[in-house]
C-alpha positions as CSV (number, residue, x, y, z in Angstrom):
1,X,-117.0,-91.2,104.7
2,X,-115.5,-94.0,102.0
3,X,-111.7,-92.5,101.6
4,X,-108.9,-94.4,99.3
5,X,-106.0,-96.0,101.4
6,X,-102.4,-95.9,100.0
7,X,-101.3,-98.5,102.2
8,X,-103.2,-100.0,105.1
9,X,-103.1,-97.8,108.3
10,X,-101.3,-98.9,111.4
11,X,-103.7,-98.8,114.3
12,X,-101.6,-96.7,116.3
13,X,-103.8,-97.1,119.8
14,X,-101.9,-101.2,119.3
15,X,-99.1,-99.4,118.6
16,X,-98.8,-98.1,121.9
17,X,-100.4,-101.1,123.6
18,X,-97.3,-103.3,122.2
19,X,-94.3,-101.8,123.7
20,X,-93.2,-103.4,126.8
21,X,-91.4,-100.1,128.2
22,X,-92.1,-96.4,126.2
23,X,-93.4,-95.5,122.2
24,X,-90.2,-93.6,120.9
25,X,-91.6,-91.0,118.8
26,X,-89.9,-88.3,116.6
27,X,-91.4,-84.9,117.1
28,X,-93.2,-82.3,114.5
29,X,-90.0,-79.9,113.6
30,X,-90.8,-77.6,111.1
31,X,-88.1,-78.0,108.1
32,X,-86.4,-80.6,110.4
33,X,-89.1,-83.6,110.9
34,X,-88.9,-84.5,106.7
35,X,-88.7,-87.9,104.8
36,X,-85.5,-88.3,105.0
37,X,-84.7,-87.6,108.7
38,X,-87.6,-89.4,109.3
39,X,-86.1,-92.2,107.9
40,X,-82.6,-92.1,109.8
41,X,-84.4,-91.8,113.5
42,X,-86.5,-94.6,111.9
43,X,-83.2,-96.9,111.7
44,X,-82.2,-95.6,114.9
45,X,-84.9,-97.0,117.4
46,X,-87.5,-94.3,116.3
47,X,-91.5,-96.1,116.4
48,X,-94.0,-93.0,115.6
49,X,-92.9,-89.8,113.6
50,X,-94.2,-86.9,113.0
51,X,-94.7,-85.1,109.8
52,X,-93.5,-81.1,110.3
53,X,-96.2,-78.9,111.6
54,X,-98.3,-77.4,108.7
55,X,-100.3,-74.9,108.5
56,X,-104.3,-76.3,107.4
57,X,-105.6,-72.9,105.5
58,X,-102.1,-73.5,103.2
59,X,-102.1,-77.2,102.8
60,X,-106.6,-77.2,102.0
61,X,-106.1,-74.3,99.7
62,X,-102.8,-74.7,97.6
63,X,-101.7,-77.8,95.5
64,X,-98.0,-76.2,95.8
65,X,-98.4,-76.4,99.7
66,X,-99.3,-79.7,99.5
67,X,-96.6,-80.9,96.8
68,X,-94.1,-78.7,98.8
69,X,-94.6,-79.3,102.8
70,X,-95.2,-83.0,102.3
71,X,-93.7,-86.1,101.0
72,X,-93.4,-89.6,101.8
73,X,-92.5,-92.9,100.9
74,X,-93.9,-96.8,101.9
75,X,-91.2,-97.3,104.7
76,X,-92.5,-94.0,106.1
77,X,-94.5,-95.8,108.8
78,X,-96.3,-95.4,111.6
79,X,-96.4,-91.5,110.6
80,X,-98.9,-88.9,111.5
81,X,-99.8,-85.6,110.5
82,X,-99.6,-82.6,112.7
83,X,-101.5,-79.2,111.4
84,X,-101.9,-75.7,113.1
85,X,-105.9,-75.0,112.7
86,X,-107.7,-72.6,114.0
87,X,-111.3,-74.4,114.1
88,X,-112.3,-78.0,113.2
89,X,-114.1,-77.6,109.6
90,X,-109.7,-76.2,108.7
91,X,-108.5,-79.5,110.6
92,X,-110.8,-82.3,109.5
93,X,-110.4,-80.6,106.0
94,X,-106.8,-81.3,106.0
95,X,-107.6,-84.8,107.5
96,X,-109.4,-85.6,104.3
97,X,-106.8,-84.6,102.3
98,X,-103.8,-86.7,103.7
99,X,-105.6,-89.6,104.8
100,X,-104.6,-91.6,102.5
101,X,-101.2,-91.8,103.4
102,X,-100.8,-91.3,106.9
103,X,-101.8,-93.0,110.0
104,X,-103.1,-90.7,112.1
105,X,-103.5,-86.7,112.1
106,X,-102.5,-84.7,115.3
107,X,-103.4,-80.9,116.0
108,X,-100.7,-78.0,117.0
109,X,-101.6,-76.7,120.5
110,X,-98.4,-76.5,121.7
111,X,-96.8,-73.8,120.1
112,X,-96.1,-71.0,122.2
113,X,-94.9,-68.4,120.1
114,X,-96.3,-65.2,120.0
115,X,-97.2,-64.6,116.2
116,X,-98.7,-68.6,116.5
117,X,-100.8,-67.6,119.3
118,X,-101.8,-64.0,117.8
119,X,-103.4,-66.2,115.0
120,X,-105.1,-68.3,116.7
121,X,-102.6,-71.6,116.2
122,X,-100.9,-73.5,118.9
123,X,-100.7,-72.2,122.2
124,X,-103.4,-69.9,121.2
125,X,-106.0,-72.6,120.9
126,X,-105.8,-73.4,124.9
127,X,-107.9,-70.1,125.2
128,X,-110.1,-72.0,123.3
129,X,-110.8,-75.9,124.7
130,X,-114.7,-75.7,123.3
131,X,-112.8,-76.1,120.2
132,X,-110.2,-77.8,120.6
133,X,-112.9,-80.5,121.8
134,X,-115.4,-79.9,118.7
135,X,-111.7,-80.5,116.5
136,X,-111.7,-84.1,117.6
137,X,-115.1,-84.7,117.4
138,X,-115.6,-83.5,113.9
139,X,-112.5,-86.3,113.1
140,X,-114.6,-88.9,114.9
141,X,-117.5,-88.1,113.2
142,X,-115.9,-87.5,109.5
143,X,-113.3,-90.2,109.5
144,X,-112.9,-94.2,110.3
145,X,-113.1,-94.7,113.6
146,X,-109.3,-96.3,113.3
147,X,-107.8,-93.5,112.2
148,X,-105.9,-92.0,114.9
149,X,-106.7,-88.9,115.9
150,X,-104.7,-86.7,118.7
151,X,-103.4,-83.1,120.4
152,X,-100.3,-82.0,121.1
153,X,-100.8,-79.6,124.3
154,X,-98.8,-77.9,126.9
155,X,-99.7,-77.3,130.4
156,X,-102.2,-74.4,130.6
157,X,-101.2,-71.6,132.4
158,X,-102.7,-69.5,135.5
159,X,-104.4,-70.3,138.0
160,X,-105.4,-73.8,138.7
161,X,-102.9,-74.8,135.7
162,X,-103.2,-78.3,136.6
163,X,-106.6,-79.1,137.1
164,X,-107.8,-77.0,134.2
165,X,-105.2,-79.0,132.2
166,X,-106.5,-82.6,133.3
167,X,-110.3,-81.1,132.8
168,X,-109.0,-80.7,128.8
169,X,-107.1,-83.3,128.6
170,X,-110.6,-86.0,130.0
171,X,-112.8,-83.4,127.5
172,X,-110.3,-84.6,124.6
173,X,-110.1,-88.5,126.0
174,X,-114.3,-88.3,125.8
175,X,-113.9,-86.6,122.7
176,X,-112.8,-89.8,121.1
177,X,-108.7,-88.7,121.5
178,X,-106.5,-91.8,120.5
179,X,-103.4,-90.4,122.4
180,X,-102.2,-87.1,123.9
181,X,-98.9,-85.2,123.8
182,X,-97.9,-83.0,126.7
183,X,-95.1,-80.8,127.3
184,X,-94.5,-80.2,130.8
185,X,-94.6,-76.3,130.7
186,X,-96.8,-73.7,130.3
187,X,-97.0,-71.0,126.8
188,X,-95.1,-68.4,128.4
189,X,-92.3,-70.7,130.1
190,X,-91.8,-71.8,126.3
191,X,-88.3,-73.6,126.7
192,X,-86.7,-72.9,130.2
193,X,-84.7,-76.3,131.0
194,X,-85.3,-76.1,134.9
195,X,-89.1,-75.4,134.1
196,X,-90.1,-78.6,133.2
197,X,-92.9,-80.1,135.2
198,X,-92.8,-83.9,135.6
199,X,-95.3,-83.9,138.5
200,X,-97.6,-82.2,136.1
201,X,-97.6,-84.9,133.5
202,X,-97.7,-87.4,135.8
203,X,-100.6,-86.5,137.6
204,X,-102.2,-85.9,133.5
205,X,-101.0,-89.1,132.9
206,X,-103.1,-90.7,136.1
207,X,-105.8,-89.1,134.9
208,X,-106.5,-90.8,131.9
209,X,-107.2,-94.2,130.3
210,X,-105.9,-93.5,126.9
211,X,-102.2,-93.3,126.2
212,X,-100.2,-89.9,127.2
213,X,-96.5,-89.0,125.3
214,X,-94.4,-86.9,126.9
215,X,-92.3,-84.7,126.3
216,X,-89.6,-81.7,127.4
217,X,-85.8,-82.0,128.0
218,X,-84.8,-84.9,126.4
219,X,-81.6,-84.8,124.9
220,X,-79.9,-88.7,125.6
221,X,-81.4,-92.5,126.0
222,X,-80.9,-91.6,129.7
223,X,-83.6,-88.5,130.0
224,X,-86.0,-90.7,127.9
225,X,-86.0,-93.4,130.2
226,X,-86.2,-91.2,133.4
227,X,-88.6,-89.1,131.8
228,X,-90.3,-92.4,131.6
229,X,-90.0,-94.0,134.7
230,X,-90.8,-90.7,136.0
231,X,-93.9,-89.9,134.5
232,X,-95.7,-93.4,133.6
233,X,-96.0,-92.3,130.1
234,X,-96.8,-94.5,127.3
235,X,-94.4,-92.6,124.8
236,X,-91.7,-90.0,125.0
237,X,-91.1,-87.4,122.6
238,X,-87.8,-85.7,121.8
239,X,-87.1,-82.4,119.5
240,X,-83.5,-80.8,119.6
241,X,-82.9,-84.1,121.5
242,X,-82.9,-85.4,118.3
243,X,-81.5,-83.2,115.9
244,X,-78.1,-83.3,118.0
245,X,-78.1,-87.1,118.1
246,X,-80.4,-88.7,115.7
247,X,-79.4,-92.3,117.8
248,X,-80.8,-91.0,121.1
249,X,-83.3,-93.7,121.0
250,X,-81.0,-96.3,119.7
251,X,-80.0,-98.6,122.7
252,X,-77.2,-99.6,121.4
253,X,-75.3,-96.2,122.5
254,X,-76.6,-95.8,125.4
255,X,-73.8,-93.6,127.1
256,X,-73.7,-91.6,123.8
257,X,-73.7,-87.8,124.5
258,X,-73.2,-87.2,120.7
259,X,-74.1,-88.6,117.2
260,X,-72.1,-91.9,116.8
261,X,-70.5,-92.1,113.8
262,X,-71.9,-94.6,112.2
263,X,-75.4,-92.6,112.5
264,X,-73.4,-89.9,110.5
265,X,-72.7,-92.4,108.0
266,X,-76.4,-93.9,107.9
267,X,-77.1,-90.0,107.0
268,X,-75.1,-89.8,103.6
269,X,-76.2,-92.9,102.8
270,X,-79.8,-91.8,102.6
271,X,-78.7,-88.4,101.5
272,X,-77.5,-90.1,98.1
273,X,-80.3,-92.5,97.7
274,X,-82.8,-89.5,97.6
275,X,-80.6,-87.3,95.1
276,X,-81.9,-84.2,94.5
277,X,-85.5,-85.1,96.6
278,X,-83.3,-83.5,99.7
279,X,-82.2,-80.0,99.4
280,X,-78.4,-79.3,100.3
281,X,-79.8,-76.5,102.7
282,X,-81.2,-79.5,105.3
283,X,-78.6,-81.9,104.5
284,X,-76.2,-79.6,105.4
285,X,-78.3,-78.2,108.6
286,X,-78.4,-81.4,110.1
287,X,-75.1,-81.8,109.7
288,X,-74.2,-79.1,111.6
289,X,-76.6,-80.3,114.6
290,X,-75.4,-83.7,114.8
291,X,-71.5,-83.3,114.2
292,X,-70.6,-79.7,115.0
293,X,-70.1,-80.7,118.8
294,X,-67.3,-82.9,117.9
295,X,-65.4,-80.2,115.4
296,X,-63.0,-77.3,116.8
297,X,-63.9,-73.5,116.4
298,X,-62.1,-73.5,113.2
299,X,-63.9,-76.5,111.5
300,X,-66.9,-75.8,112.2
301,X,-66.5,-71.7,110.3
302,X,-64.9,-74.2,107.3
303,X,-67.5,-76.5,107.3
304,X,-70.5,-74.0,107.4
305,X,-68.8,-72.2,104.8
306,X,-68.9,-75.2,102.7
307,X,-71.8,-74.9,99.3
308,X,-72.3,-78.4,97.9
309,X,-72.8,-81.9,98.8
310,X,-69.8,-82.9,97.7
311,X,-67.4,-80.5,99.1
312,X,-69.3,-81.7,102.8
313,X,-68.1,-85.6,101.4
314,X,-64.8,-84.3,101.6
315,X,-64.7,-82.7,104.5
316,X,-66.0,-85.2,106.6
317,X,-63.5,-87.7,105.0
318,X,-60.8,-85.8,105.2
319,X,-61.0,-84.5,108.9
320,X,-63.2,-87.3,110.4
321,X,-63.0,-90.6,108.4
322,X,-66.8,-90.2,108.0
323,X,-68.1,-90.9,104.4
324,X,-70.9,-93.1,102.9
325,X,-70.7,-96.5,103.2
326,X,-69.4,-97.1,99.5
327,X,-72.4,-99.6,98.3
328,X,-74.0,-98.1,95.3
329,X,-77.4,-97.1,96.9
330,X,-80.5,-98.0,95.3
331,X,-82.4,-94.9,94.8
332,X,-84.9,-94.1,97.5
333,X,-88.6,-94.9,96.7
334,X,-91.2,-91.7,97.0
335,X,-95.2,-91.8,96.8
336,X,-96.5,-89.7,94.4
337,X,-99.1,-88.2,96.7
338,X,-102.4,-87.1,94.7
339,X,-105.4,-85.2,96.3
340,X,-107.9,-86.1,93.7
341,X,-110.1,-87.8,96.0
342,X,-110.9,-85.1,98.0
343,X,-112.2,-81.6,96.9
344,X,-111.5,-79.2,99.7
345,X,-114.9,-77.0,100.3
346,X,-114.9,-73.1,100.5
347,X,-113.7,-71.8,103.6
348,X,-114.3,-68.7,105.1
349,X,-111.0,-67.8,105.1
350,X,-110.0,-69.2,101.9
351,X,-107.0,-67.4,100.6
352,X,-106.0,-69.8,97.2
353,X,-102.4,-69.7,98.4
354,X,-100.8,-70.8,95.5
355,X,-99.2,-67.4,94.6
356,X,-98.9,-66.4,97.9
357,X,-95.5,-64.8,98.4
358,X,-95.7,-64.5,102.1
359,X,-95.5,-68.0,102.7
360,X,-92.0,-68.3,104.9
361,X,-89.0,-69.8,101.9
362,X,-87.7,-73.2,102.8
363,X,-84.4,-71.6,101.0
364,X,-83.7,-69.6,104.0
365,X,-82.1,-70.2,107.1
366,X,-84.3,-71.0,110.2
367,X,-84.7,-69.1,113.4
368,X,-83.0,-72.4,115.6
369,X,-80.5,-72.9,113.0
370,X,-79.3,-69.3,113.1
371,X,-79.4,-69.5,116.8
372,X,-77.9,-72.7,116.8
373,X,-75.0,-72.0,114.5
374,X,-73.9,-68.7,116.8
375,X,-74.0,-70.1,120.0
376,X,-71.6,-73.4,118.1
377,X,-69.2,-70.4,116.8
378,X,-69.6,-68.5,120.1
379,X,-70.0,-70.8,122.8
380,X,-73.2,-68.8,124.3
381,X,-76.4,-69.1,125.0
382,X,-77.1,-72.6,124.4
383,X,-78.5,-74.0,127.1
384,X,-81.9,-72.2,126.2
385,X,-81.7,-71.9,122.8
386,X,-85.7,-70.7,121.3
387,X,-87.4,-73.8,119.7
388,X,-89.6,-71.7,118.3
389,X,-87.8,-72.2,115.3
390,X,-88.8,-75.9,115.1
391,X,-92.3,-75.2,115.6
392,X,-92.7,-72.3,112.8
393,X,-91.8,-68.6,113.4
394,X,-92.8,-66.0,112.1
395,X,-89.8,-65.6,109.4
């Protein structure tokens, strides 16, 4: 099928083969993994990203979805496009549609939450490896045959966990996979730190000819690289990892344990290139997961009381020295992203989502945020705070 190009896609199966030690790649986040983060873990060592996870049925049926969930920009690249589905003619519909300005599209079955899995999304979809299979081959029969195509999995649980996940994993591979993602734990260990299983991935890893990220626990330049060694992987994937210290897979700060503050600075500087494109509610939010570790009880009440972008410009240069680097930014540059080329046929489940007030409000606080924010005010409960709020929740 003859689809328009953008920009020239990165062949992302080169990509992989290029790198003398590990792909660093930025995971989906859901309200986290957007244009302008992408473009700070890009400056700091950062070589795939991930667009947020969005839902297919939204993004075929509503021109607001579209406009609203994603945006990007031509220094957005290598990027690819990761969609909860529930069957392939949902997936490769949403392929169509963003094809022109990604490099590859990747489907959700990783999520382990239980509304995700009650749908039929993430997690859910590992009940279901006949179509997870006939997902990837519909891409490889619809789409360019360079357009990367790929899953993001989890171990499968029950018995035989391990065989039955390399079985899927060589279906995908055959399939015409470019890459695979795993994280190292089963849906219902979701998040446990001392669950991961690196023996698991490795053994995946052995088991297949075409590149395997990993990911799970990686929160500093050190896990990524041991994670690596470890496993064999071609790529390693970090989440929270990330959000705490945008410059984890920056080698210059190797020791770093937090967000260095020149990464801080890098930050407002792209926060006043993209004016208004960047909502104070995520400019603020990542804020709070990068520098929060480094203020006292009392700062961090003041600063999350704080309302506008400019009050957070004081604060940080008034407590920390922090504030943008003073050169007059030139505005950032975004793609005007049009779908005109591709008309999205009827679908059994069509629900013309434009008007649909359901849809969770980017205007509200997340579930890992909120979690986040009382164990920083608390000091509890964070060594297994729920991720699910990265992935989409049920909000």
């Amino acid at each position: 099928m003859l689809l328009p190009q953008q920009r020239p896609h990165h062949d992302i199966a080169a990509l992989f083969a290029a790198q003398p030690e590990f792909l660093r790649v930025s995971a989906p986040m859901v309200r986290y993994s957007k244009l302008e983060f992408r473009r700070l873990v890009r400056l700091n060592g950062v070589q795939l990203a991930f667009t947020p996870m969005m839902i297919s049925d939204s993004i075929n049926n509503s021109e607001k979805a579209r406009q609203n969930e994603f945006t990007t920009g031509p220094d957005d690249q290598p990027l690819v496009a990761q969609f909860a589905a529930k069957d392939a003619t949902e997936f490769v519909t949403s392929a169509q549609l963003i094809y022109p300005y990604v490099d590859g599209i990747d489907l959700n079955c990783g999520c382990p939450q239980s509304w995700a899995m009650a749908k039929g999304y993430g997690c859910g979809l590992l009940r279901q490896p006949e179509v997870v299979r006939e997902v990837v081959q519909q891409v490889r029969r619809t789409l360019p045959s360079d357009f990367s195509v790929s899953v993001k999995m989890r171990l499968l649980g029950g018995e035989s966990s391990l065989e039955r996940t390399i079985e899927l994993a060589r279906q995908l591979e055959q399939a015409g996979a470019t890459f695979l993602t795993l994280h190292g734990r089963t849906p219902a260990q979701k998040h446990s730190k001392d669950t991961l299983d690196i023996g698991a991935m490795s053994e995946v890893r052995q088991s297949l000819r075409i590149p395997l990220i990993v990911n799970g626990n990686v929160e500093s330049w050190a896990d990524a690289c041991e994670l690596s060694e470890k496993t064999g992987a071609a790529g390693v994937m970090a989440a929270r990892g990330l959000l705490a210290n945008p410059a984890l897979f920056n080698s210059a700060y190797p020791e770093a344990t937090t967000t260095p503050s020149a990464c801080v600075q890098q930050w407002l500087d792209i926060a006043e290139a993209a004016g208004e494109n960047l909502l104070f509610q995520c400019f603020h939010h990542h804020l709070t997961f990068m520098w929060s570790a480094d203020m006292k009880r009392s700062l961090r009440v003041q600063f999350n009381s704080l309302a506008t972008k400019s009050e957070v410009l004081d604060f940080l240069d008034d407590h920390y020295s922090i504030r943008p680097s003073g050169i007059s930014p030139t505005p950032a540059i975004y793609t005007p992203c049009s779908y005109t080329h591709f008309t999205p046929p009827k679908h059994a489940r069509h629900i013309a989502a434009e008007n649909d007030e359901q849809e969770w409000s980017s205007k509200s606080d997340g579930k890992f945020f909120t979690e986040f924010r009382k164990h920083q005010l608390t000091g509890t409960g964070g060594e297994d705070l729920e991720l699910g709020g990265l992935f989409g929740e049920d909000e």
